[in-house]
TORNULUM-827318 format. One record per residue (C-alpha): x negated, y, z negated; residue number from 1. Coordinates in steps of 0.2 Angstrom, whole numbers, always signed. Example, Ala and Ser with C-alpha at 12.3 -4.5 7.8 and 13.67 -1.06 7.14 Angstrom:
2
LOZA      c1      c2      c3     i
LOZA     -62     -22     -39     1
LOZA     -68      -5     -36     2
//
This chain:
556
LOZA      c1      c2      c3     i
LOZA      +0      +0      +0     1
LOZA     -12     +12      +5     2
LOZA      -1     +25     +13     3
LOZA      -6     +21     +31     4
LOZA      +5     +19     +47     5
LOZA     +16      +4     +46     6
LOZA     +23      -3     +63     7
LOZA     +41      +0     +69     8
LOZA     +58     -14     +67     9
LOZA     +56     -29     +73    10
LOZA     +70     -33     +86    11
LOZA     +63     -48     +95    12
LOZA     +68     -65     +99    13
LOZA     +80     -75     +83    14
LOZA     +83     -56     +76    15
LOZA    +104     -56     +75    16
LOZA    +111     -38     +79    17
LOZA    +117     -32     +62    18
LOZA    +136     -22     +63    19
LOZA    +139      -6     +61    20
LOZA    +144      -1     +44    21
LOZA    +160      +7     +40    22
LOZA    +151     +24     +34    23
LOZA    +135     +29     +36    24
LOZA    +122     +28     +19    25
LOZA    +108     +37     +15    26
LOZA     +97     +20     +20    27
LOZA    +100     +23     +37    28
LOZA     +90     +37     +38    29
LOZA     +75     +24     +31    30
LOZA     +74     +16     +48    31
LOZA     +63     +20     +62    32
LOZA     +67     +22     +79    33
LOZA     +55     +12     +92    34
LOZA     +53     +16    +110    35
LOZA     +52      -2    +122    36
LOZA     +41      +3    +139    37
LOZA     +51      -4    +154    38
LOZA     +35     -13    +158    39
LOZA     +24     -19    +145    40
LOZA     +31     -25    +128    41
LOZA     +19     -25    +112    42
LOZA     +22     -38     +99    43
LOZA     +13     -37     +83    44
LOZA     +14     -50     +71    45
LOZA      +9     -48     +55    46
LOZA      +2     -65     +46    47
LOZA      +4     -63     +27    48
LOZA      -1     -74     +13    49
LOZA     +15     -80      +1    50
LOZA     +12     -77     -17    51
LOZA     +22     -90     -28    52
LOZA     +24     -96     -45    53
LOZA     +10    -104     -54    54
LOZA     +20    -104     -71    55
LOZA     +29    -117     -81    56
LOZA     +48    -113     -84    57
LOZA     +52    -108    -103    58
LOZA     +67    -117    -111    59
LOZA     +75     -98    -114    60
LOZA     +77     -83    -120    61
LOZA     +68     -83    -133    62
LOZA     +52     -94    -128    63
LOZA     +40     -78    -121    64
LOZA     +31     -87    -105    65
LOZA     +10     -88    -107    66
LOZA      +4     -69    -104    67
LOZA     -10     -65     -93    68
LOZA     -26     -56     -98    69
LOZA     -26     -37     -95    70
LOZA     -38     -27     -94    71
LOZA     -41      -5     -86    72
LOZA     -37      -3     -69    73
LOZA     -36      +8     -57    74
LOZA     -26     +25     -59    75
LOZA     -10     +29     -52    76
LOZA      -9     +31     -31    77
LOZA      -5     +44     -21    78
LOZA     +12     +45     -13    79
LOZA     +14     +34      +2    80
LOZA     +21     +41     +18    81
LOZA     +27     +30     +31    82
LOZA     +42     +17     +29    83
LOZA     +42      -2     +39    84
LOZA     +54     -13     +46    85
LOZA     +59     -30     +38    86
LOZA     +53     -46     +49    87
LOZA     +69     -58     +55    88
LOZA     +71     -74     +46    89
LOZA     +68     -82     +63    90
LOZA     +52     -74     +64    91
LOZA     +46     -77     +48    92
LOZA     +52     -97     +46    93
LOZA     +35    -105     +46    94
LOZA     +26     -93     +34    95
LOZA     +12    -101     +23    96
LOZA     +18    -107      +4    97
LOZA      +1    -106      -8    98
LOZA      +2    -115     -24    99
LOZA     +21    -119     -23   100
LOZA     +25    -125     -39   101
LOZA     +34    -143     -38   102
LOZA     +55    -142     -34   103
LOZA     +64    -145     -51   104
LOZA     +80    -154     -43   105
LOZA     +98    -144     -49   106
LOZA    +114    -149     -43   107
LOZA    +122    -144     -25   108
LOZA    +137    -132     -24   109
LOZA    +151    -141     -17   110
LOZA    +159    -125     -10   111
LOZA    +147    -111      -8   112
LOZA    +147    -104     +10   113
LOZA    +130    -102     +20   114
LOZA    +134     -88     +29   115
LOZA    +138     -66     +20   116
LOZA    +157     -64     +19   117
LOZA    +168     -49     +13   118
LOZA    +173     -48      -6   119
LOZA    +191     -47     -10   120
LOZA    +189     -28     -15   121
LOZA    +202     -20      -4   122
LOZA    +194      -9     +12   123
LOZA    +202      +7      +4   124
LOZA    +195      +6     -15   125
LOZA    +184     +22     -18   126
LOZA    +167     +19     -24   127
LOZA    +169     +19     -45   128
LOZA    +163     +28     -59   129
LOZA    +160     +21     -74   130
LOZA    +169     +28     -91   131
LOZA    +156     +24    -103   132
LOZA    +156     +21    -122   133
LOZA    +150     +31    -134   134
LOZA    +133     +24    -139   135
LOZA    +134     +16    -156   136
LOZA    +118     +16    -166   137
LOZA    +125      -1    -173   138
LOZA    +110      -7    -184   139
LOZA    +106     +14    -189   140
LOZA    +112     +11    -207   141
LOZA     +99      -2    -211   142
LOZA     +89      +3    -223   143
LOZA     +70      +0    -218   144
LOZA     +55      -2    -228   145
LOZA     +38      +0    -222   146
LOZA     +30     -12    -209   147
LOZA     +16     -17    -218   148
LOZA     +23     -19    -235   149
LOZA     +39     -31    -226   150
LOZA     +25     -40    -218   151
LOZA     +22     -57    -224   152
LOZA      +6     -58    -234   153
LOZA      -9     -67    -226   154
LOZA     -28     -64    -223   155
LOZA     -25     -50    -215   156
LOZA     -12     -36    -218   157
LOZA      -5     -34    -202   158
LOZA      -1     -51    -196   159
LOZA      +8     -66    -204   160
LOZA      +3     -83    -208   161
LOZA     +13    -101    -210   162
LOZA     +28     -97    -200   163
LOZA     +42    -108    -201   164
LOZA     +52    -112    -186   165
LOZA     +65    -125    -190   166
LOZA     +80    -114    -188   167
LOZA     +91    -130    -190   168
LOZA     +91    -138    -207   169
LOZA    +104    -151    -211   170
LOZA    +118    -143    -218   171
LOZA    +134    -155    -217   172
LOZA    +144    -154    -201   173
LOZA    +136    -152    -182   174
LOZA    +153    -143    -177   175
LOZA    +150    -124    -180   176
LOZA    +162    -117    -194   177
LOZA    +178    -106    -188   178
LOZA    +172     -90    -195   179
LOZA    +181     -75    -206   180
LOZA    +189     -62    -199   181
LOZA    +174     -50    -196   182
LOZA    +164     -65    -189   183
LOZA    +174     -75    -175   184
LOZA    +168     -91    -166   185
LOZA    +166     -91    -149   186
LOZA    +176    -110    -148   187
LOZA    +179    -110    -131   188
LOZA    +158    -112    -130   189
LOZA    +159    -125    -143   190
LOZA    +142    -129    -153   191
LOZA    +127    -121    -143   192
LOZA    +110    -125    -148   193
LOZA     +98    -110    -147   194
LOZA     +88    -119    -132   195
LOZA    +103    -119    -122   196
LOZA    +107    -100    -124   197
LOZA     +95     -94    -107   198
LOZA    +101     -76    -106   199
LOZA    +116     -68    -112   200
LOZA    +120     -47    -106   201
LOZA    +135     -36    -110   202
LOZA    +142     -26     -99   203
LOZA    +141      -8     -97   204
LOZA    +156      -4    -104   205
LOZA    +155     -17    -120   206
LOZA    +172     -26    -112   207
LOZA    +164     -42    -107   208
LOZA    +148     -52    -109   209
LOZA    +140     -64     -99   210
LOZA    +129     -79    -103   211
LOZA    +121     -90     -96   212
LOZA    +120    -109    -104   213
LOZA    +108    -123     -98   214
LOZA    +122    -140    -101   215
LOZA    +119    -153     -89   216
LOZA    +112    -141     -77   217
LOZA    +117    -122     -77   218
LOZA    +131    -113     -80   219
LOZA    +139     -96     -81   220
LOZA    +150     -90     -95   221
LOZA    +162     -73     -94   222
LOZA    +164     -69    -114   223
LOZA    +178     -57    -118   224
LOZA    +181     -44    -130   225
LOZA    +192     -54    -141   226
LOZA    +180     -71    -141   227
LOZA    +187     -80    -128   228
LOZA    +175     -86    -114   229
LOZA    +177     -94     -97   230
LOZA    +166    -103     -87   231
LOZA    +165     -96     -68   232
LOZA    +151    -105     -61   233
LOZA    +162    -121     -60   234
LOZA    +159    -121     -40   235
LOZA    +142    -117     -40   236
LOZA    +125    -121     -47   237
LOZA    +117    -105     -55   238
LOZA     +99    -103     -54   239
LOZA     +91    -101     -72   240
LOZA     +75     -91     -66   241
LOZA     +87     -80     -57   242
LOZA     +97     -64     -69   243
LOZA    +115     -63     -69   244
LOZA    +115     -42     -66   245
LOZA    +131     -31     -72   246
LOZA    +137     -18     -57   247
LOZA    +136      -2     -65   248
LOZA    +154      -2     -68   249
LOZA    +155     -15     -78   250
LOZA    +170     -24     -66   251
LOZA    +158     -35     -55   252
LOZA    +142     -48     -58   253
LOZA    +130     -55     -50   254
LOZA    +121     -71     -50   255
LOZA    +111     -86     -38   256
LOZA    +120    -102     -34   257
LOZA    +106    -114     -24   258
LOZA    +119    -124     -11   259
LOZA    +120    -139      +1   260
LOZA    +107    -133      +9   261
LOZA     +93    -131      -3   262
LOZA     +94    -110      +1   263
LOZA    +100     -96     -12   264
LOZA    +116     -89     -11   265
LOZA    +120     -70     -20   266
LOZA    +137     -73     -28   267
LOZA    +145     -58     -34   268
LOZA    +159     -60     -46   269
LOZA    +172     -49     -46   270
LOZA    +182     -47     -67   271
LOZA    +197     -38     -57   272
LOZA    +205     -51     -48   273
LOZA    +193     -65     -54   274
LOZA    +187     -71     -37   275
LOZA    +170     -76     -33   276
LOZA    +162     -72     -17   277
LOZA    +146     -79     -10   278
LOZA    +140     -62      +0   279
LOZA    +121     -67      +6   280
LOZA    +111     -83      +8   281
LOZA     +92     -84     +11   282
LOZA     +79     -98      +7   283
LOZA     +74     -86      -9   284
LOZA     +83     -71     -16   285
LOZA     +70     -62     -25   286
LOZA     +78     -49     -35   287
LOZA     +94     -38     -34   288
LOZA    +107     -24     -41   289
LOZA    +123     -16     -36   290
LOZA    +123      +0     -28   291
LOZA    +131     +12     -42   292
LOZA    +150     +16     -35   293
LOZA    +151      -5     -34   294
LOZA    +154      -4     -16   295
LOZA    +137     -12     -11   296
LOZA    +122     -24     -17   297
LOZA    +104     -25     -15   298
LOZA     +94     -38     -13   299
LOZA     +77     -46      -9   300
LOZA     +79     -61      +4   301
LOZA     +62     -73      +7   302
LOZA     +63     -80     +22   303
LOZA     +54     -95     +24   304
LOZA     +55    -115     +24   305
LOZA     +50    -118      +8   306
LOZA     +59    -131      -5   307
LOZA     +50    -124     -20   308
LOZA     +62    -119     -33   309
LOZA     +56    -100     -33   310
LOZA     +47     -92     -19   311
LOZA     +37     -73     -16   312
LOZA     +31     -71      +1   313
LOZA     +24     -57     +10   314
LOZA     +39     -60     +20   315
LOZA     +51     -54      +8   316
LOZA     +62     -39     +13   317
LOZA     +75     -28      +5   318
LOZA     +94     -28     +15   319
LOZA    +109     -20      +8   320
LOZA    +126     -28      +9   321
LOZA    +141     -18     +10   322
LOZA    +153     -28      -3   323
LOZA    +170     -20      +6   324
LOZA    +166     -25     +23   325
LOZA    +152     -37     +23   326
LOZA    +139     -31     +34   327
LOZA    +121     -32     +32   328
LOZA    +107     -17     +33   329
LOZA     +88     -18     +30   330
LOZA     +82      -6     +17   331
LOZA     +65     -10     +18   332
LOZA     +53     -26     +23   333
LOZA     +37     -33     +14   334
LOZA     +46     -30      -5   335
LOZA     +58     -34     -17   336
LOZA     +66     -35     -32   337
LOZA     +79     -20     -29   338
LOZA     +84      -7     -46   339
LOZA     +92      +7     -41   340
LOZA     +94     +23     -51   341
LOZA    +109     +25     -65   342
LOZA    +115     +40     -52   343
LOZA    +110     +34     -33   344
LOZA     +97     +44     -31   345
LOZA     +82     +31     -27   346
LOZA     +80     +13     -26   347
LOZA     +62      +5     -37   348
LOZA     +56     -11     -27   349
LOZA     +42     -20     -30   350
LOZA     +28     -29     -16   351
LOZA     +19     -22      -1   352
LOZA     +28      -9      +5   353
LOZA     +14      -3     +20   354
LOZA      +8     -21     +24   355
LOZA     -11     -18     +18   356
LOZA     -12     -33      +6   357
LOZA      -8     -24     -12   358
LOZA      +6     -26     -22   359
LOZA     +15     -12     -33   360
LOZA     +30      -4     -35   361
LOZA     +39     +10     -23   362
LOZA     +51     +21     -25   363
LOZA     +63     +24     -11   364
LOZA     +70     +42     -12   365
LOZA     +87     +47      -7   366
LOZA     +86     +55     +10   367
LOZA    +102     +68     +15   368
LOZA    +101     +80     +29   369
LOZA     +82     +80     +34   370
LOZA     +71     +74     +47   371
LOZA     +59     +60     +50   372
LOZA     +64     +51     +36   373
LOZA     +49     +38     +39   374
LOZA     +35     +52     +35   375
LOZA     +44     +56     +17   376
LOZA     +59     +41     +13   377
LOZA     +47     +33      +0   378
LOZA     +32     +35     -11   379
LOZA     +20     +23     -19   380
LOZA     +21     +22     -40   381
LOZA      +7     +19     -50   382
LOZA      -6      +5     -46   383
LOZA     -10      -7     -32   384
LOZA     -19     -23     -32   385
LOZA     -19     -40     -23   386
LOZA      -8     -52     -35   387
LOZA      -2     -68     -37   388
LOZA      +4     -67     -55   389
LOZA     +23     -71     -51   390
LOZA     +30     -83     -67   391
LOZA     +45     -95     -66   392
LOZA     +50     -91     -83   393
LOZA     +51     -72     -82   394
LOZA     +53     -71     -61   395
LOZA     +63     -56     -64   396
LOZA     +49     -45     -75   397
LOZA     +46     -35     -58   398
LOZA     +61     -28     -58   399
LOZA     +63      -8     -63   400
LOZA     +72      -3     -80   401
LOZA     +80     +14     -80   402
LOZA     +83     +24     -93   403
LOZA    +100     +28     -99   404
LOZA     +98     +45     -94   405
LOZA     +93     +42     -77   406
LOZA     +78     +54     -79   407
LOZA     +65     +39     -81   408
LOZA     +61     +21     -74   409
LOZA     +49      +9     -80   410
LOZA     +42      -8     -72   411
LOZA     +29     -23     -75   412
LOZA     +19     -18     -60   413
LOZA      +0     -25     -54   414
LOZA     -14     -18     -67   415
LOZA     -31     -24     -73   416
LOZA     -47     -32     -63   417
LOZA     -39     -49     -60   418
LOZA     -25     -55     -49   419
LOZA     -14     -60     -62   420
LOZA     -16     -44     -73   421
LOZA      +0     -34     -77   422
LOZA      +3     -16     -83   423
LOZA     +19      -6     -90   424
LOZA     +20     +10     -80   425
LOZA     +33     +25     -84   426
LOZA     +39     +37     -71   427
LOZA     +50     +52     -69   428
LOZA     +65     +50     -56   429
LOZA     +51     +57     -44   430
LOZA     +40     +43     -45   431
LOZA     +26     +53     -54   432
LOZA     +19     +42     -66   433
LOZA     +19     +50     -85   434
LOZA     +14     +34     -94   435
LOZA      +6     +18     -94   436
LOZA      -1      +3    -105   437
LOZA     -13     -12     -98   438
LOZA      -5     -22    -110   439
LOZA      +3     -38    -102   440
LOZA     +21     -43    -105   441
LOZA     +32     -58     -98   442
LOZA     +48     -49     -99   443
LOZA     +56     -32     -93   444
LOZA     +55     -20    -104   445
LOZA     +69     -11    -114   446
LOZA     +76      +6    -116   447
LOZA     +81     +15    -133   448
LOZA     +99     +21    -131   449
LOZA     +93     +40    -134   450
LOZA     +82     +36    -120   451
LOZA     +65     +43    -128   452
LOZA     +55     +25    -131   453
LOZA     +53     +11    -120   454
LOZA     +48      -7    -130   455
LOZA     +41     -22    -123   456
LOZA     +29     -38    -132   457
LOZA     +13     -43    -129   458
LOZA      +9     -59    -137   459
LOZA      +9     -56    -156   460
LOZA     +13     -38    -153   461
LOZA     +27     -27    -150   462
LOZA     +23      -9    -140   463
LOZA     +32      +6    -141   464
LOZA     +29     +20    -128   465
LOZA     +40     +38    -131   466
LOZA     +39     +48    -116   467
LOZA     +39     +65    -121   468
LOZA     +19     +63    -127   469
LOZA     +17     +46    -116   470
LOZA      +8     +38    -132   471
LOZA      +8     +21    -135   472
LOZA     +11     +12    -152   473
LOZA      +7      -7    -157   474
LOZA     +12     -18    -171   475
LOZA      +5     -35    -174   476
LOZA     +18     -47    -179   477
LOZA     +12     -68    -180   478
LOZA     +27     -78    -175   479
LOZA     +34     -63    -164   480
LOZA     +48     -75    -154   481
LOZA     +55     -70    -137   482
LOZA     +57     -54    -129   483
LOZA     +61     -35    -137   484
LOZA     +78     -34    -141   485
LOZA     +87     -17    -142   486
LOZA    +101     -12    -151   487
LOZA    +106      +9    -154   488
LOZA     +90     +16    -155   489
LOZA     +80      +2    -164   490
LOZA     +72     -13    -157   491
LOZA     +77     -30    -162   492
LOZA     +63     -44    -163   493
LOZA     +62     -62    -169   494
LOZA     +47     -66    -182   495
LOZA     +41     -70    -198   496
LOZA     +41     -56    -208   497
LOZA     +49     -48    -223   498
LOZA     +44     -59    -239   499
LOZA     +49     -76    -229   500
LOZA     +41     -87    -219   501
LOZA     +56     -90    -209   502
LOZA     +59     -86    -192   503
LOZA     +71     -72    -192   504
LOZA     +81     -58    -183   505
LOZA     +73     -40    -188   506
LOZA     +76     -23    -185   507
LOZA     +62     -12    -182   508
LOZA     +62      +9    -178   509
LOZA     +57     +15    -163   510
LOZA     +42     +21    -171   511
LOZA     +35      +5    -175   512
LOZA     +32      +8    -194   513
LOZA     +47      +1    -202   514
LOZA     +57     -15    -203   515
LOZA     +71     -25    -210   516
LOZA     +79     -43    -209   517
LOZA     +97     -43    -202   518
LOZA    +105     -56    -218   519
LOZA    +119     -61    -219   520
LOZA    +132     -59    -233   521
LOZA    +135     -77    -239   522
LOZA    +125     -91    -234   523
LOZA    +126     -90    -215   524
LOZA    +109     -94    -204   525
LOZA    +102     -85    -194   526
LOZA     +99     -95    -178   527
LOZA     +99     -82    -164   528
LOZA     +93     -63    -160   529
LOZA    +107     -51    -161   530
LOZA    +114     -46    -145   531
LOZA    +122     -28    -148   532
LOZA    +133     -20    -134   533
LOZA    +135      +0    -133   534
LOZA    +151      +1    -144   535
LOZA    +144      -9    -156   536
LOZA    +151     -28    -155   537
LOZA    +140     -40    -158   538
LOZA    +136     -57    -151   539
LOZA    +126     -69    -163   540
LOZA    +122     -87    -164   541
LOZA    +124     -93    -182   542
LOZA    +126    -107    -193   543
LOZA    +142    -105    -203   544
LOZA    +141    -109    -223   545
LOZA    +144    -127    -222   546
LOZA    +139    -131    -206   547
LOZA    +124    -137    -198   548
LOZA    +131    -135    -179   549
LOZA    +125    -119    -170   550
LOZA    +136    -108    -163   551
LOZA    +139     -92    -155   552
LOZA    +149     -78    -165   553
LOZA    +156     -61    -161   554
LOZA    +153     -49    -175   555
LOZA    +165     -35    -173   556
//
């Protein structure tokens, strides 16, 4: 990504002519015209090396995948100028696979369709606004104490020793207890064991939750307000290592169903009239996000032959499809892993944006009203480097996370001397980096709700960065569990700390200097991180007094 020249769209031979849209989008103005002599064609083809997985899948969400070193790197790039064209599928079907990692075999969908079709939103919907909660600080009323003095004693005063794991003692009865009134069982989940939880999100606008369960292969759960849950995956068969991604509305959901053919479909969900809609197929989807307004999606497509369970390739590229009428536009080729901003105003992909052999992350900049759209549609963000450090268990880590406010973005971007080094770069909605840590982490990163502190783990360590000074803080914590949590304006972690030698849920400040166990009144167990949604509710797995059986619990 070096800011040279790309070449124009390819339209050769295999290339299917993509239909006009019902109106045009500000992506149009992304693609490049080329001029075709009447005597002489030029055909360039580009020969890239596919990056893919070299990582063993984690049994969840709270099993943090084996970080790379990282170490100083380059500083941040100068703005790109120059926009490409994706490759066609047909073009790009016999590109090189490098250190696939092995298939891992997961059932066929019976019914998924191969081919995009149109979503049952009526033709006339207007795009969507969201109407959103009030942010509720949920946890703000816990009182704290200081980190080091909650820390579990050991040899040395910031890290713990003897953790405990077993978050299952025998307690009587497997099936998980009915609850009270401020703690409800999600019965319709039954018991589930913490290795089966693999993800759970709520939705924008607290209504719903959505988790995703590994039970004789995956499965994809809606979880209403009131505690009632229904599995809508029945016809498909989710892909674990794939996210299931919230439209910004809160009304549709996204997720990947592998089908007959071995190939990734994008299903879109839609909570409004309940249907499921398969709305792209390619051999890999590597990444993707609803267009705010709900009215489109993003995704990244790898085209290839491979049979490798998860796939990067230097012929990924960046479409949009229109989820009203069903056609198909490229955004942008050579990248992927779409995020776009809270408001429209940009989309952050990830890959090789200007073909020179370095990965990092781009951001491609709303374009209205000007010319030559190819000379300033996109700039580079922060650093660039060959890499091949893509892992099953966190495929998703690439993706951009935007700040509540809109006015920020962070991503795991390439960093450090190595090709499997990561750094943690912040940027304004410009893509001028203001912040950056070379500390590695398997997961995406998480906002505060106030939107001033981005959190992440590394290994033993949580990292906080606030963006007003760019400054970085760092907290050692032995037994640190899964990812960074966030509820309100506080982080939420599973470890060892606080006078036990039990793995627990805690509560830590922004700030890094203080923390708190989140007990339970009674003699409920702590099985599960707390997952907090804007209003306030709480999803928890728990052990009910009484019970040894697992389950999930909605804490109102």
């Amino acid at each position: 990504m070096s800011g040279e020249g790309g070449e124009g769209p390819g339209d050769g031979a295999g290339t299917a002519p993509v239909a006009p849209r019902s109106e045009t989008r500000w992506w149009s103005a992304l693609r490049r015209p080329v001029a075709w002599g009447s005597a002489i064609g030029v055909l360039v083809l580009v020969v890239g090396v596919s990056l893919t997985a070299g990582a063993l899948m984690s049994d969840g969400d709270d099993d943090a995948a084996p970080a790379a070193s990282a170490t100083a790197s380059a500083t941040a790039s100068s703005a790109a100028e120059t926009t490409t064209a994706p490759i066609s599928a047909a073009d790009a079907s016999d590109a090189p696979v490098e250190d696939a990692v092995p298939e891992v075999t997961v059932s066929a969908s019976p019914s998924a369709s191969a081919a995009p079709s149109p979503s049952a939103t009526p033709e006339s919907d207007p795009a969507r606004t969201l109407d959103a909660p009030e942010q509720v600080d949920v946890f703000a009323d816990v009182e704290l104490s200081s980190l080091a003095k909650c820390t579990y004693p050991s040899t040395d005063d910031d890290t713990l020793a003897d953790i405990n794991f077993n978050v299952s003692a025998d307690r009587g009865d497997s099936t998980p207890g009915e609850g009270t009134d401020e703690i409800s069982w999600v019965s319709d989940l039954k018991k589930v064991k913490p290795s089966e939880l693999d993800s759970l999100e709520w939705a924008p606008d607290g209504q719903h939750a959505v988790a995703m369960l590994q039970r004789n292969g995956a499965q994809v759960w809606l979880i209403d307000a009131d505690g009632s849950a229904t599995n809508i995956s029945k016809d498909y068969s989710p892909e674990t290592l794939s996210p299931v991604r919230w439209s910004h509305e809160g009304d549709q959901l996204a997720y990947v169903s592998k089908n007959d053919d071995g190939d990734h479909d994008l299903v879109v969900y839609d909570l409004r009239d309940g249907s499921s809609t398969v709305v792209a197929t390619a051999n890999r989807i590597n990444g993707y996000d609803f267009e705010p307004g709900g009215l489109a999606i993003a995704y990244g497509g790898t085209f290839t032959s491979s049979r490798y369970r998860m796939v990067w390739s230097y012929y990924t590229n960046v479409y949009l499809v229109d989820l009203v009428d069903g056609t198909e536009e490229s955004v942008l080729s050579h990248v992927g892993f779409p995020s776009f901003a809270p408001d429209g105003s940009g989309l952050v992909v990830f890959g090789d944006a200007d073909r020179d052999g370095l990965q990092g992350a781009t951001l491609i900049k709303r374009a209205s009203g000007y010319e030559g759209a190819y000379t300033a549609g996109w700039v580079n963000v922060g650093p660039e480097a060959e890499y091949s450090g893509f892992l099953l268990s966190a495929w998703d880590r690439h993706t951009a996370v935007w700040s509540p406010d809109g006015d920020h973005f962070a991503i795991v971007t390439v960093g450090g001397d190595h090709r499997n080094d990561t750094a943690v770069v912040i940027a304004d909605a410009s893509g001028t980096v203001i912040a950056r840590s070379d500390a590695d982490t398997t997961r995406r990163p998480v906002w505060t709700a106030d939107s001033t502190t981005l959190g992440f783990g590394s290994g033993s360590s949580v990292y906080a960065i606030a963006v007003e000074s760019g400054d970085a803080s760092k907290v050692r914590i032995d037994g640190l569990s899964g990812s960074v949590k966030v509820a309100g304006n506080r982080f939420i972690v599973r470890a060892a700390a606080c006078d036990t030698t039990d793995v627990q849920s805690l509560v830590v400040s922004k700030d890094l200097t203080a923390a708190a166990p989140l007990s339970l009144d009674g003699d409920w167990f702590d099985a599960g991180v707390p997952y907090a949604s804007p209003d306030g509710k709480i999803l928890r797995l728990l052990i009910a007094p009484g019970s040894s059986g697992t389950g999930l619990y909605l804490m109102q």
